[in-house]
N, C-alpha and C positions, 0 to 999 in steps of 0.2 A: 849282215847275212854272211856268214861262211861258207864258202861252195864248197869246199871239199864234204863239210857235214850234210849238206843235202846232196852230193851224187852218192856220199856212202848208204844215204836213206834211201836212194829211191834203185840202186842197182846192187848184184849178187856180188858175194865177194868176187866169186873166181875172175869176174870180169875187169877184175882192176889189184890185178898181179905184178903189175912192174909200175916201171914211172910214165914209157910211153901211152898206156892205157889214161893212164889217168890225164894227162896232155892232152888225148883226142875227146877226154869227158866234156875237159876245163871249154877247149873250145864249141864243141855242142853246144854245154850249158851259154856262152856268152853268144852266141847267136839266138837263144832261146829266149836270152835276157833283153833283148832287144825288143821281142814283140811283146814279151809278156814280164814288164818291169818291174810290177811293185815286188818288191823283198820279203815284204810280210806273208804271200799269195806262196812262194819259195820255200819258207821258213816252216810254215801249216802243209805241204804240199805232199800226200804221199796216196800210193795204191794197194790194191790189196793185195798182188803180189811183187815182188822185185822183179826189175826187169834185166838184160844182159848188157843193154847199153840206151844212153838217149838219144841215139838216133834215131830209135821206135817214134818219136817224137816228129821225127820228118814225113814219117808215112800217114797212108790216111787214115787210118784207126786211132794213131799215134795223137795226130792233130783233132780229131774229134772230142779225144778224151783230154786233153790239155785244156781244151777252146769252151769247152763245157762245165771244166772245175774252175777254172778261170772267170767265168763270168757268172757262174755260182758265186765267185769269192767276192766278186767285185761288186754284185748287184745289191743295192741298199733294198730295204721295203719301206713301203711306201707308210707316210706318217698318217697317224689315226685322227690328227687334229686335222682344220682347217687353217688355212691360210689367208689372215683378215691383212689389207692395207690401210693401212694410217698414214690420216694425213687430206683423204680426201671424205668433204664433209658427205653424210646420207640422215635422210628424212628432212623435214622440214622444221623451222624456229617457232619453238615453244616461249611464249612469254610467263616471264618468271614474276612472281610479285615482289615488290622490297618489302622487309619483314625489317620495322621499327626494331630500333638496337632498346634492349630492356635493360635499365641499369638500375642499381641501386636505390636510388632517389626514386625510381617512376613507381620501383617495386613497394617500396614503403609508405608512399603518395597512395598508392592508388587502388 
């Protein structure tokens, strides 16, 4: 994951006009990275419009909208199969007949 390619995704230029700006991004973002770690979540991560800076991200609108794409991104669905265990016997023992082996000799005998 490259951070500078996602604060340039997610904020306006103007707001990252020098080197300072972009230092108080880098930090944002690593404290953002903390709670919400996977890289890939990061990578796919944008809105619909740009914002001025991430620290919109500390407030409570900010964290709504993170906390809600976030576990969008995270939440699997659920599988359409069942879940069988192996291993522990069910029903009860069928008795099997032995079925005479037929060979060559019985076949032509008989």
């Amino acid at each position: 994951m490259k951070k500078k390619e996602v604060i340039e995704n997610l904020l306006i230029k103007q707001s990252l006009s020098c080197k300072q700006d972009y230092i108080k991004q880098y930090s944002i973002l690593n404290n953002l990275l903390k709670k919400y770690s996977n890289p890939l979540f990061w990578e796919n991560f944008s809105l619909k419009e740009k914002i001025k800076s991430l620290f919109f991200f500390k407030t409570d609108s900010g964290r709504k909208i993170i906390q809600k794409k976030y576990k969008e991104f995270c939440q699997s669905p659920e599988s359409k199969y069942q879940k069988y265990r192996i291993g522990r016997k069910s029903g009860g023992n069928v008795p099997h007949k032995k079925m005479n082996k037929l060979t060559i000799r019985r076949f032509l005998n008989g």
